[in-house]
PyMOL Python script that loads the backbone (N, CA, C, O; Angstrom):
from pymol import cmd

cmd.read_pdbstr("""\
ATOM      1  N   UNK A   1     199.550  98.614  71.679  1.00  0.00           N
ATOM      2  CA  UNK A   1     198.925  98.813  70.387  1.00  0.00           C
ATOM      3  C   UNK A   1     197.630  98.009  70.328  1.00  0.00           C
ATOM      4  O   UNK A   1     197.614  96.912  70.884  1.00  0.00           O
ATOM      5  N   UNK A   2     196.522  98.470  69.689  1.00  0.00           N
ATOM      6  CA  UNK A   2     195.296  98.044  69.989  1.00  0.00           C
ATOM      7  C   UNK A   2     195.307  97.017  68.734  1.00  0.00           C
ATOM      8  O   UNK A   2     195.735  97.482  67.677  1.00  0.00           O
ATOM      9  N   UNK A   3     194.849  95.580  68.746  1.00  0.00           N
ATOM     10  CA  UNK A   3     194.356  94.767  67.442  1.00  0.00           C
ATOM     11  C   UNK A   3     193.543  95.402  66.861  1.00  0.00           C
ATOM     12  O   UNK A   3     192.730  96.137  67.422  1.00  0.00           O
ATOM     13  N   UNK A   4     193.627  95.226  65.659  1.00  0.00           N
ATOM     14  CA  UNK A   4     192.589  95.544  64.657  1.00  0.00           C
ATOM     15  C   UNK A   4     191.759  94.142  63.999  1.00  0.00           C
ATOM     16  O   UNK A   4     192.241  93.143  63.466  1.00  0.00           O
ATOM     17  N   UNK A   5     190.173  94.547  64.297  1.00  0.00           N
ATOM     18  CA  UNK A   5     189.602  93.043  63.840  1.00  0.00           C
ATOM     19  C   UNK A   5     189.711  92.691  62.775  1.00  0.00           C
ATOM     20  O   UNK A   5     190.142  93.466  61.921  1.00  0.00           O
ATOM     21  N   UNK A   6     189.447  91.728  62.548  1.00  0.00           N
ATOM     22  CA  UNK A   6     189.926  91.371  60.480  1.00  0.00           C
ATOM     23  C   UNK A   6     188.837  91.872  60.014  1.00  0.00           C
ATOM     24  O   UNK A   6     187.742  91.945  60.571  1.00  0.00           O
ATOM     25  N   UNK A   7     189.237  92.322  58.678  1.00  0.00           N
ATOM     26  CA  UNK A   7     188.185  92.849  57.682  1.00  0.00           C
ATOM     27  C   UNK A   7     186.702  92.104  57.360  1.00  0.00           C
ATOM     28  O   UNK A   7     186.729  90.907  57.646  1.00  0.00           O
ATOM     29  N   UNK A   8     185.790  92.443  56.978  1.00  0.00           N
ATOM     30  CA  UNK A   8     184.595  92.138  57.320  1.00  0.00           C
ATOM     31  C   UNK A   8     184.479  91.830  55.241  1.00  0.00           C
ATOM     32  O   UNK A   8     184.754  92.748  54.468  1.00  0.00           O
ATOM     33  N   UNK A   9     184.051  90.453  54.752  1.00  0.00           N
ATOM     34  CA  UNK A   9     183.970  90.898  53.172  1.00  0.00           C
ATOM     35  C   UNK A   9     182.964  90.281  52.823  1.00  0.00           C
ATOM     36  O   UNK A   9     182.391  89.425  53.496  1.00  0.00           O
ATOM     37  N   UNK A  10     182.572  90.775  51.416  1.00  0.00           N
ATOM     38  CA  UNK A  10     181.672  90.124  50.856  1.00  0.00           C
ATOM     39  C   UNK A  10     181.962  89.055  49.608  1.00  0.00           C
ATOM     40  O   UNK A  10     183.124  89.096  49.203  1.00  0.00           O
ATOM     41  N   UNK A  11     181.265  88.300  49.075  1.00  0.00           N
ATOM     42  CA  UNK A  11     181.214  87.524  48.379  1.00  0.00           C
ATOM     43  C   UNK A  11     180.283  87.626  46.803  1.00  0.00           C
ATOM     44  O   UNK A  11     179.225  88.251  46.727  1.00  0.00           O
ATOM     45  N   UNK A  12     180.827  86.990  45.784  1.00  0.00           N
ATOM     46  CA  UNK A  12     179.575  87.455  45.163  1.00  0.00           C
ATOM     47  C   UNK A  12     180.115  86.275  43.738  1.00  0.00           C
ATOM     48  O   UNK A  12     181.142  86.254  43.060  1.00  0.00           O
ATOM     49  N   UNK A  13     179.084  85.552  43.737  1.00  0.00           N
ATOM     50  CA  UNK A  13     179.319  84.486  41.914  1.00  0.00           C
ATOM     51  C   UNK A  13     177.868  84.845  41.434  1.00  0.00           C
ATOM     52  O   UNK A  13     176.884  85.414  41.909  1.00  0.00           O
ATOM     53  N   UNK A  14     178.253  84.174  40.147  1.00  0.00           N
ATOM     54  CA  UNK A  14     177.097  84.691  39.386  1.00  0.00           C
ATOM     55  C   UNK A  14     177.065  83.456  38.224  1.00  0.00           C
ATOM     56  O   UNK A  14     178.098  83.185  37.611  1.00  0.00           O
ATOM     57  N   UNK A  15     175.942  82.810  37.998  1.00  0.00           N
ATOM     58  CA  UNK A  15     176.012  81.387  36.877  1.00  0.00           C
ATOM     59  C   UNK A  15     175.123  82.023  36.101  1.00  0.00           C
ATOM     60  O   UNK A  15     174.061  82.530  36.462  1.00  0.00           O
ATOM     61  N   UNK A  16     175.644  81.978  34.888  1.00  0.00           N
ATOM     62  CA  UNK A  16     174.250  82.117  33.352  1.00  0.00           C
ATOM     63  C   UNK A  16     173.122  80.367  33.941  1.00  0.00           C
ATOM     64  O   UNK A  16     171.896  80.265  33.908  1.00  0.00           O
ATOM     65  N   UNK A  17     174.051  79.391  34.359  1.00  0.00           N
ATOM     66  CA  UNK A  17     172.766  78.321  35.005  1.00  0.00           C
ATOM     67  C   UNK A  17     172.420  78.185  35.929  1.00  0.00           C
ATOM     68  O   UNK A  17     173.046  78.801  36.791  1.00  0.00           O
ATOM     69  N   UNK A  18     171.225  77.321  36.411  1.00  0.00           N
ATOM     70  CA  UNK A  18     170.759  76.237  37.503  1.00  0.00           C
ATOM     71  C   UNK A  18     172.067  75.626  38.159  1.00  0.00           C
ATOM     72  O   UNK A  18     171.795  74.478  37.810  1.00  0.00           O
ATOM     73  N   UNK A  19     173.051  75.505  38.709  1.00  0.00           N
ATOM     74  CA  UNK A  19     174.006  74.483  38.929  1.00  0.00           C
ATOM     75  C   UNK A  19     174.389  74.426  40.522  1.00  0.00           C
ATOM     76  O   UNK A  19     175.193  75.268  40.921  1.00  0.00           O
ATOM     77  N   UNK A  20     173.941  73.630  41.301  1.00  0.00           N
ATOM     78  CA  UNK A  20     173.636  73.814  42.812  1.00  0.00           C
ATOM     79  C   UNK A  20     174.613  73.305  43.603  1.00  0.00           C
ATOM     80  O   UNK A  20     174.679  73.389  44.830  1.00  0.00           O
ATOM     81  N   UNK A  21     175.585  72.621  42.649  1.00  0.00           N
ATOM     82  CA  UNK A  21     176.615  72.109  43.141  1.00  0.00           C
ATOM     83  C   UNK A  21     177.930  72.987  43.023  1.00  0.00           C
ATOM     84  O   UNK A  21     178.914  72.851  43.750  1.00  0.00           O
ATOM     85  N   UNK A  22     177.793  73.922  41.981  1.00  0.00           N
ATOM     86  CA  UNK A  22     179.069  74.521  41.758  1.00  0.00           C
ATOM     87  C   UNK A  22     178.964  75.978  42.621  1.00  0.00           C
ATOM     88  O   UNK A  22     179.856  76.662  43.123  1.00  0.00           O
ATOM     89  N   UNK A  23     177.615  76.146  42.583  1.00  0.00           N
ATOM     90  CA  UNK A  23     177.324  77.467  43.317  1.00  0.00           C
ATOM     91  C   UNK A  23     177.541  76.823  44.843  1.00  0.00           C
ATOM     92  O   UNK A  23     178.057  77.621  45.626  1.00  0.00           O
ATOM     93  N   UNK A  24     177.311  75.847  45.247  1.00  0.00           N
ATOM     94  CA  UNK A  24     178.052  75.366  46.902  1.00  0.00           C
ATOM     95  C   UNK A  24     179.432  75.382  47.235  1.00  0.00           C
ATOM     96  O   UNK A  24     179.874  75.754  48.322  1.00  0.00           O
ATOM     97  N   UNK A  25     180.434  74.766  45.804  1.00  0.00           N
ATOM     98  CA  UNK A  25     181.465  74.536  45.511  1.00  0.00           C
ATOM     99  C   UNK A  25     182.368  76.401  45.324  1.00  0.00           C
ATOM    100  O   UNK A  25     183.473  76.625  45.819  1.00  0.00           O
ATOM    101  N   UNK A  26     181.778  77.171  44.745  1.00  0.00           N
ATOM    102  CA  UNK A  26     181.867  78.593  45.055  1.00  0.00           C
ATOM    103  C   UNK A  26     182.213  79.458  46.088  1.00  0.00           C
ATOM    104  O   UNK A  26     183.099  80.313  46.090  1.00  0.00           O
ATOM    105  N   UNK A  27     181.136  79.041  47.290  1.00  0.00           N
ATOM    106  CA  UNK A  27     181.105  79.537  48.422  1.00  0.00           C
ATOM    107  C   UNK A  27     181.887  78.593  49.389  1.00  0.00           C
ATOM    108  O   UNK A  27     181.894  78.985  50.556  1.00  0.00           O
ATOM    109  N   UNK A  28     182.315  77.837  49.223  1.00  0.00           N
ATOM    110  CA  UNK A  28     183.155  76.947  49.918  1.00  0.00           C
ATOM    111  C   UNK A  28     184.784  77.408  49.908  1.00  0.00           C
ATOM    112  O   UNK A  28     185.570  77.213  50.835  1.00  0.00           O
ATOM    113  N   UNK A  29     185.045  77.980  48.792  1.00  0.00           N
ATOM    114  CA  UNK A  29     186.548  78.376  48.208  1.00  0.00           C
ATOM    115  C   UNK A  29     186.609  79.983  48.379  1.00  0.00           C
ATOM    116  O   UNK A  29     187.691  80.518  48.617  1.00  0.00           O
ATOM    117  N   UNK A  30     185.510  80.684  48.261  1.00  0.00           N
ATOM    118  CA  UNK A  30     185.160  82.142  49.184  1.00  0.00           C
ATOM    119  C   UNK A  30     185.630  81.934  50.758  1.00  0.00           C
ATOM    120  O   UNK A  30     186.333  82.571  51.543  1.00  0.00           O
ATOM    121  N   UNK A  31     185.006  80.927  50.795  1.00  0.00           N
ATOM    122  CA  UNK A  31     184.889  80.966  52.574  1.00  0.00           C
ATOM    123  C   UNK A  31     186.516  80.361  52.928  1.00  0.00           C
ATOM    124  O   UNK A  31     187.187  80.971  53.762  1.00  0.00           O
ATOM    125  N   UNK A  32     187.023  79.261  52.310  1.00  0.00           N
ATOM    126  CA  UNK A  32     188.316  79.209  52.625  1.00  0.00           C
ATOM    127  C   UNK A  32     189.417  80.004  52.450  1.00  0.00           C
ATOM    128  O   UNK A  32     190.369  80.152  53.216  1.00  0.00           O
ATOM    129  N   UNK A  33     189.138  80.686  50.995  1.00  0.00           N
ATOM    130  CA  UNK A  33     190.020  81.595  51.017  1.00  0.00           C
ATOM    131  C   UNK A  33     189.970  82.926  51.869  1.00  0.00           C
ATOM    132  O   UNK A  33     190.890  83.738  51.968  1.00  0.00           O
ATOM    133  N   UNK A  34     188.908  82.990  52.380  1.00  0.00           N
ATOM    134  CA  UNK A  34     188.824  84.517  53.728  1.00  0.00           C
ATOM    135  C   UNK A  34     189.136  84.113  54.887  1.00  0.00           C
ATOM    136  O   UNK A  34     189.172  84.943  55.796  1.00  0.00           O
ATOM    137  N   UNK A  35     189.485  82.528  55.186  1.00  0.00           N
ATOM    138  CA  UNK A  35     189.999  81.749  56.246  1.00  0.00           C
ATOM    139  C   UNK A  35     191.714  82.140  56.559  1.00  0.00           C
ATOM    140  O   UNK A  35     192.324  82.600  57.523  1.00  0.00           O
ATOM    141  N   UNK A  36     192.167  81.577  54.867  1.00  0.00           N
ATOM    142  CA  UNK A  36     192.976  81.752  54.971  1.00  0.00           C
ATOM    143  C   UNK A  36     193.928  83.255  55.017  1.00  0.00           C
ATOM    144  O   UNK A  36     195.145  83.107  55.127  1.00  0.00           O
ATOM    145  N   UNK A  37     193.538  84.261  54.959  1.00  0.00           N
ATOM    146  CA  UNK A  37     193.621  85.760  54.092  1.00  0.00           C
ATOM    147  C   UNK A  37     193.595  86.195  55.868  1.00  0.00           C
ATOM    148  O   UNK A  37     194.304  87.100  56.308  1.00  0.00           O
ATOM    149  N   UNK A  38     192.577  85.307  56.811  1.00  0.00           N
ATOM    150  CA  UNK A  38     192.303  86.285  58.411  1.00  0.00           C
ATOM    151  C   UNK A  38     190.950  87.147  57.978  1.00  0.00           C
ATOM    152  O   UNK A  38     190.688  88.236  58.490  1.00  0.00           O
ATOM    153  N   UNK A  39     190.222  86.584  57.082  1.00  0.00           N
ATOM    154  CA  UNK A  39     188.732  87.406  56.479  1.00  0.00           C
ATOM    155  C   UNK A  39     187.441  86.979  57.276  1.00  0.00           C
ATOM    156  O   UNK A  39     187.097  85.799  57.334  1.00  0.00           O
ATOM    157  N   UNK A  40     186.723  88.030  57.907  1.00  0.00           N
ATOM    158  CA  UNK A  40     185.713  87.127  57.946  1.00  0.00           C
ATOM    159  C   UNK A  40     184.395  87.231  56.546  1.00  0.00           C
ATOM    160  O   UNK A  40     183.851  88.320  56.364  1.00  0.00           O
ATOM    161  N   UNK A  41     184.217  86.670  56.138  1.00  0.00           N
ATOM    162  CA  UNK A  41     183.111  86.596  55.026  1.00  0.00           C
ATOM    163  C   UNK A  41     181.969  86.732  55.998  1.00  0.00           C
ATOM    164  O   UNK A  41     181.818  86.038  57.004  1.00  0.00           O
ATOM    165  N   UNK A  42     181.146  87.749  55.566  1.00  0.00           N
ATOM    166  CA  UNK A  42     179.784  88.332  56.024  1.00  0.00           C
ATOM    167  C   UNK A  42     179.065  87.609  55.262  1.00  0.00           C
ATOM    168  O   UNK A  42     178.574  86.625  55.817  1.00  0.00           O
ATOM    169  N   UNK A  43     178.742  87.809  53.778  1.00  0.00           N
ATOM    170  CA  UNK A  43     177.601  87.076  53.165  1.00  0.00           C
ATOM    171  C   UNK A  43     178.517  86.804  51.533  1.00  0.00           C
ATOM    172  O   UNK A  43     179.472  87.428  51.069  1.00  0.00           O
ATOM    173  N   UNK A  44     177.613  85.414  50.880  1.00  0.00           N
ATOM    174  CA  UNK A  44     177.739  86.081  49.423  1.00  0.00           C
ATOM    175  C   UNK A  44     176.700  86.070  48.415  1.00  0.00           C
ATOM    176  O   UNK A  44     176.024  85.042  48.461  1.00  0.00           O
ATOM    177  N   UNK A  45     176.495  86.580  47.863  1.00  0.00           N
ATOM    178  CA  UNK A  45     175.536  87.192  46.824  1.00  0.00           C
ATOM    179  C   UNK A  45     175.405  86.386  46.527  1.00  0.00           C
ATOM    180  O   UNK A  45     175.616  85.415  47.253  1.00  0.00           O
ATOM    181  N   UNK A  46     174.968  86.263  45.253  1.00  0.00           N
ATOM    182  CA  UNK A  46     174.534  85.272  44.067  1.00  0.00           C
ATOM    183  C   UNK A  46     173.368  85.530  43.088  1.00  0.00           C
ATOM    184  O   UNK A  46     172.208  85.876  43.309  1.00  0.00           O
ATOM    185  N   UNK A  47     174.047  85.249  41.899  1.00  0.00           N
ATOM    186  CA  UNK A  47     172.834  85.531  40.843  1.00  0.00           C
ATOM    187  C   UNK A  47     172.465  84.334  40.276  1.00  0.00           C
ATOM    188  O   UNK A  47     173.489  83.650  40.260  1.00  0.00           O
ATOM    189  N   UNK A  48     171.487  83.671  39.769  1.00  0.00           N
ATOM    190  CA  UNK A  48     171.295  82.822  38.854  1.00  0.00           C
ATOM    191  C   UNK A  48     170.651  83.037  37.651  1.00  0.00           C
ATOM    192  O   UNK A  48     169.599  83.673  37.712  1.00  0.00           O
ATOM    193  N   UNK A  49     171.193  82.499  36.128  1.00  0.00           N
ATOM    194  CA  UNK A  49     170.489  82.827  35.042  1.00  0.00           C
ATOM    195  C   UNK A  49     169.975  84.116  35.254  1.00  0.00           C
ATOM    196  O   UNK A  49     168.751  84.181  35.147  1.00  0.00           O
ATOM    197  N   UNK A  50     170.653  85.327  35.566  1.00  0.00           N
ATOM    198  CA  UNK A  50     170.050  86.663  35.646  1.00  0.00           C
ATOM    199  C   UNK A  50     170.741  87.464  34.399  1.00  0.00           C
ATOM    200  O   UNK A  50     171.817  87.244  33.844  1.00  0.00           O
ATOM    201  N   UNK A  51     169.781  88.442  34.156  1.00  0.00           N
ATOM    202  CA  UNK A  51     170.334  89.194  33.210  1.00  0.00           C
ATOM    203  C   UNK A  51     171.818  89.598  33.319  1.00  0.00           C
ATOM    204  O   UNK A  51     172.389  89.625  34.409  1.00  0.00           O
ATOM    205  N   UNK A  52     172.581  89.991  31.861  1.00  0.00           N
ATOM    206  CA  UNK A  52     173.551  90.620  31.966  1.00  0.00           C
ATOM    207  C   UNK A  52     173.859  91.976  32.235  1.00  0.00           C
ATOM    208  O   UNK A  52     174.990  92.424  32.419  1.00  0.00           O
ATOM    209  N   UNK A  53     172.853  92.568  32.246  1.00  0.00           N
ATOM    210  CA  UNK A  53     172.780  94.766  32.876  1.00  0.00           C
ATOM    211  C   UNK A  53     172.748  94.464  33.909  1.00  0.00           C
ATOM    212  O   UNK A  53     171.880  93.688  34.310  1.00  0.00           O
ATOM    213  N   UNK A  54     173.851  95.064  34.845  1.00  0.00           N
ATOM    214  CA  UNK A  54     173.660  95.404  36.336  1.00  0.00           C
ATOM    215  C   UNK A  54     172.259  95.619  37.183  1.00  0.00           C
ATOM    216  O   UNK A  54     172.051  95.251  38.339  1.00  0.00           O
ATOM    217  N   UNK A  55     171.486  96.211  36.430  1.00  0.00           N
ATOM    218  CA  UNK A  55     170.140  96.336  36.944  1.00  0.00           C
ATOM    219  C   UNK A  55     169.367  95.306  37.270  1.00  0.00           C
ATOM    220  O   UNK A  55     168.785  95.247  38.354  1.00  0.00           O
ATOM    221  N   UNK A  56     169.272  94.156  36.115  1.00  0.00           N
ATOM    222  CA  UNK A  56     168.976  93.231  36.495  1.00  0.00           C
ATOM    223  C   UNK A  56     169.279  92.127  37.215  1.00  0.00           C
ATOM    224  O   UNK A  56     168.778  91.023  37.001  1.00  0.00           O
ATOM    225  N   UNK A  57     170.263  92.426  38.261  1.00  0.00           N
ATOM    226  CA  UNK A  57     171.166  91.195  38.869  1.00  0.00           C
ATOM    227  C   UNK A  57     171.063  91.763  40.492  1.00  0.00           C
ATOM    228  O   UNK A  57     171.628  92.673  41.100  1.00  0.00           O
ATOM    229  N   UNK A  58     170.275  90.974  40.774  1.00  0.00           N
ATOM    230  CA  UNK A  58     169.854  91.390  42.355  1.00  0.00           C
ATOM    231  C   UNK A  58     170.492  91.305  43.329  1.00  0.00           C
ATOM    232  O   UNK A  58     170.213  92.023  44.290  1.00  0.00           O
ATOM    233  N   UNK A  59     171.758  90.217  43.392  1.00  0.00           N
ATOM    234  CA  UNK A  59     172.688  89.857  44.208  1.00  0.00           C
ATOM    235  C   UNK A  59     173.757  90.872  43.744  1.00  0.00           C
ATOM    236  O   UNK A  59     174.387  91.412  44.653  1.00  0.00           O
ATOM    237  N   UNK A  60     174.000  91.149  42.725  1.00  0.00           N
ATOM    238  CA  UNK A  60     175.315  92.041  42.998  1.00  0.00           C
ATOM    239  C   UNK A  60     174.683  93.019  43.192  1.00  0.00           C
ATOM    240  O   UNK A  60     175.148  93.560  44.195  1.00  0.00           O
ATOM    241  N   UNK A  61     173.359  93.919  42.552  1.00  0.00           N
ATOM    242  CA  UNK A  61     173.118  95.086  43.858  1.00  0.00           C
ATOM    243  C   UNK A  61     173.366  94.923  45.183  1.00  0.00           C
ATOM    244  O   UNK A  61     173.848  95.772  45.933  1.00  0.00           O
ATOM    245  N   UNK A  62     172.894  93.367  45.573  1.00  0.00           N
ATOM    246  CA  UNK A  62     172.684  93.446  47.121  1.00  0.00           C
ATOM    247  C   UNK A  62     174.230  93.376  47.539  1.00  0.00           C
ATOM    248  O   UNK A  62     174.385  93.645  48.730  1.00  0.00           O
ATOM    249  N   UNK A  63     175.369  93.090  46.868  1.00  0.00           N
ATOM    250  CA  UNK A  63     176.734  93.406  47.385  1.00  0.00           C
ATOM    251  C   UNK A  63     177.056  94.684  47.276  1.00  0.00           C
ATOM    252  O   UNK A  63     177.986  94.964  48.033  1.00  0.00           O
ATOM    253  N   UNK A  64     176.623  95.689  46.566  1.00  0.00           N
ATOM    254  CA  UNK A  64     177.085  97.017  46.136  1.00  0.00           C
ATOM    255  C   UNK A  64     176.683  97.636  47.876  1.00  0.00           C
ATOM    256  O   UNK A  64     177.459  98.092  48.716  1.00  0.00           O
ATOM    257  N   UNK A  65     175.073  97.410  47.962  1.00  0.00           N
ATOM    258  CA  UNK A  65     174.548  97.824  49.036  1.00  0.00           C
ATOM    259  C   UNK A  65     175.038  97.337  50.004  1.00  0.00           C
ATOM    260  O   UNK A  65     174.896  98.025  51.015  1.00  0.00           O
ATOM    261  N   UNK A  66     175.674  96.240  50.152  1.00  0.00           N
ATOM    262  CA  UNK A  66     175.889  95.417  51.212  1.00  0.00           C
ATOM    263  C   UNK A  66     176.749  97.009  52.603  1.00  0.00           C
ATOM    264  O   UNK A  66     177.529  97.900  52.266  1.00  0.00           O
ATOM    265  N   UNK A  67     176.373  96.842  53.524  1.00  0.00           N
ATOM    266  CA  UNK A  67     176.541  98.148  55.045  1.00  0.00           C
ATOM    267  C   UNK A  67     177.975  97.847  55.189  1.00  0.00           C
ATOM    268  O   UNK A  67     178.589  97.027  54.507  1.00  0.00           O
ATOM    269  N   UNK A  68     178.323  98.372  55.868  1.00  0.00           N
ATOM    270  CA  UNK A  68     180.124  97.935  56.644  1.00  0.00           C
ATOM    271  C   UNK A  68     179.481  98.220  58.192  1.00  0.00           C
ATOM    272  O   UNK A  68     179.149  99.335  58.594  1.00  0.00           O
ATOM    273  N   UNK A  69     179.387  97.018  58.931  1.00  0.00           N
ATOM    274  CA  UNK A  69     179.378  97.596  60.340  1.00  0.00           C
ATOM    275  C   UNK A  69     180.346  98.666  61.356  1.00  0.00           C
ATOM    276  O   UNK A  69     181.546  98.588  61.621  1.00  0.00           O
ATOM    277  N   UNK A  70     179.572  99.428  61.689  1.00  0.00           N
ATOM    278  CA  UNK A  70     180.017 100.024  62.857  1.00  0.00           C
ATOM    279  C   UNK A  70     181.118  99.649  63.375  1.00  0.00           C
ATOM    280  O   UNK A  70     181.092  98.528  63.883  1.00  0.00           O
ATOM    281  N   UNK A  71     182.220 100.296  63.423  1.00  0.00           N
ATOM    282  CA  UNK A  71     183.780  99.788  64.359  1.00  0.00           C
ATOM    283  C   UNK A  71     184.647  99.134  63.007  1.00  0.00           C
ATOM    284  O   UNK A  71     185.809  98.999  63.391  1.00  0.00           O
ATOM    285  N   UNK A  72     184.544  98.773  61.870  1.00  0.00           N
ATOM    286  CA  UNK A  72     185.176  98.267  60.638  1.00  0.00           C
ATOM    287  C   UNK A  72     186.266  99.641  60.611  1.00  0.00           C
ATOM    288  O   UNK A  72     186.140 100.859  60.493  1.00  0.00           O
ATOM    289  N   UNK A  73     187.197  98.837  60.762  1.00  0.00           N
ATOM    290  CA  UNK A  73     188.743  98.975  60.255  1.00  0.00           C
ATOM    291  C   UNK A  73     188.609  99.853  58.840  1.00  0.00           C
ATOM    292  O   UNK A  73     189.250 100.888  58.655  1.00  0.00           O
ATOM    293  N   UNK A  74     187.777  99.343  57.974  1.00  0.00           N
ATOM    294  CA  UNK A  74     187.878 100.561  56.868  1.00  0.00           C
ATOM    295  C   UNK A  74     186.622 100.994  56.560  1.00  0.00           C
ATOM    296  O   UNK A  74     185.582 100.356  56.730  1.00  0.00           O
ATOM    297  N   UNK A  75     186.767 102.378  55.982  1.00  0.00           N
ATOM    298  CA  UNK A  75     185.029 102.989  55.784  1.00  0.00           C
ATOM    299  C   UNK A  75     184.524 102.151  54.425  1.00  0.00           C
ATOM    300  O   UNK A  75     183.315 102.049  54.219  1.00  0.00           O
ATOM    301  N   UNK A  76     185.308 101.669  53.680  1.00  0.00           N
ATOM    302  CA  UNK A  76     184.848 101.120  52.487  1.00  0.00           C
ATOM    303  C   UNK A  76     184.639  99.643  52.629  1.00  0.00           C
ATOM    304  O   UNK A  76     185.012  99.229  53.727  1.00  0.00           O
ATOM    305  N   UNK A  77     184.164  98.766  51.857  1.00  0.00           N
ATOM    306  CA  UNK A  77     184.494  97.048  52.288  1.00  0.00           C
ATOM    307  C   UNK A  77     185.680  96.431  50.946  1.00  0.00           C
ATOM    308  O   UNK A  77     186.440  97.053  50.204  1.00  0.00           O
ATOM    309  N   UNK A  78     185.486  95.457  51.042  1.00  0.00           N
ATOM    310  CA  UNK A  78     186.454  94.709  50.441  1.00  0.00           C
ATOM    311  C   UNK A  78     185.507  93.183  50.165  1.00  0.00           C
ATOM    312  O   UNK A  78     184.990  92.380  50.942  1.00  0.00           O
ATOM    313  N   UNK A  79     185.615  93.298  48.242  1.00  0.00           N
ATOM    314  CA  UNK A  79     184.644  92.425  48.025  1.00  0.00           C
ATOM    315  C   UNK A  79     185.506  91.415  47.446  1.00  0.00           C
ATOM    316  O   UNK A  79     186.404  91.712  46.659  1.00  0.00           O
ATOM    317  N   UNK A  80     185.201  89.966  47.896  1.00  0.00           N
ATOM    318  CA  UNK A  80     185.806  89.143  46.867  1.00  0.00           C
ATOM    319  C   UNK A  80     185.263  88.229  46.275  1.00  0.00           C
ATOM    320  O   UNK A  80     184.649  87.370  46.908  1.00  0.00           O
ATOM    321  N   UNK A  81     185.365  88.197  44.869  1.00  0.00           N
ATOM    322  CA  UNK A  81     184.280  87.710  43.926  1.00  0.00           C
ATOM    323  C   UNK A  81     184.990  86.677  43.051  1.00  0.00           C
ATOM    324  O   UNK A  81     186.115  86.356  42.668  1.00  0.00           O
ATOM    325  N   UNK A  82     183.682  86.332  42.950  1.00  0.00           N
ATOM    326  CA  UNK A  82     184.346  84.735  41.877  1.00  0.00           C
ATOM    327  C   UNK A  82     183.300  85.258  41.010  1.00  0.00           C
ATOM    328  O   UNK A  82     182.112  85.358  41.315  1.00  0.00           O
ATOM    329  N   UNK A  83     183.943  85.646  39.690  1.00  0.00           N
ATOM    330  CA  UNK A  83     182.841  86.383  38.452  1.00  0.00           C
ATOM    331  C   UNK A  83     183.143  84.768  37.456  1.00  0.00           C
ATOM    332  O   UNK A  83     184.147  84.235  36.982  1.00  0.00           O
ATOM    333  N   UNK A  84     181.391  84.372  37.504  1.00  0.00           N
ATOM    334  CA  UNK A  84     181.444  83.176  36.374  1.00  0.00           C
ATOM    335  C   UNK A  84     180.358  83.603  35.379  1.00  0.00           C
ATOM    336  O   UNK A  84     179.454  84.437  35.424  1.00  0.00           O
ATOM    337  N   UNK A  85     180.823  82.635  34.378  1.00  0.00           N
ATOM    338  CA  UNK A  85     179.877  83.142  33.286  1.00  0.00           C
ATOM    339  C   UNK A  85     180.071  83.966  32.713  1.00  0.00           C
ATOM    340  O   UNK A  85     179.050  83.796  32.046  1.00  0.00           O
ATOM    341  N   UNK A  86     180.546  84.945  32.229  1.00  0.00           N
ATOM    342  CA  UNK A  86     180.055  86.438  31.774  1.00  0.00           C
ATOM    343  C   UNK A  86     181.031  86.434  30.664  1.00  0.00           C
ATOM    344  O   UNK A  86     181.113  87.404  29.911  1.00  0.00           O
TER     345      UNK A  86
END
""", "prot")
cmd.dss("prot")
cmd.show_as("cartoon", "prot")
cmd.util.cbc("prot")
cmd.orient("prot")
């Protein structure tokens, strides 16, 4: 039986503030928890003080858009998000 590689995911927080510590503190608990799960985390987004319309929030477009490489286990991705603020 052939392995299947672990899922490929994205990431994505979002602060109504400036806060450089919590947005580190964010991606730290993304990244452990896709450690622990067998995930590899590709990237994560991030918005700061950005509008509340989807349009205006550049990082979660850039997760919507975010590709699935070539050879991925599923045609779709698998996003996991820490939604703050909202």
């Amino acid at each position: 039986m052939r392995k299947l590689s672990p899922p490929l995911v994205y990431g994505y927080v979002r602060s109504p503030f400036e806060r450089p510590e919590y947005l580190a503190g964010c991606r730290d608990a993304l990244a452990s928890w896709c450690a622990r799960e067998g995930w590899n985390l590709g990237a994560v987004f991030t918005d700061i003080a950005s509008a509340v319309d989807v349009d205006g929030r550049l990082g979660f477009r850039g997760l919507l858009d975010a590709e699935v490489p070539p050879g991925s286990r599923t045609p779709g991705f698998h996003a996991a998000r820490a939604m703050v603020g909202l």
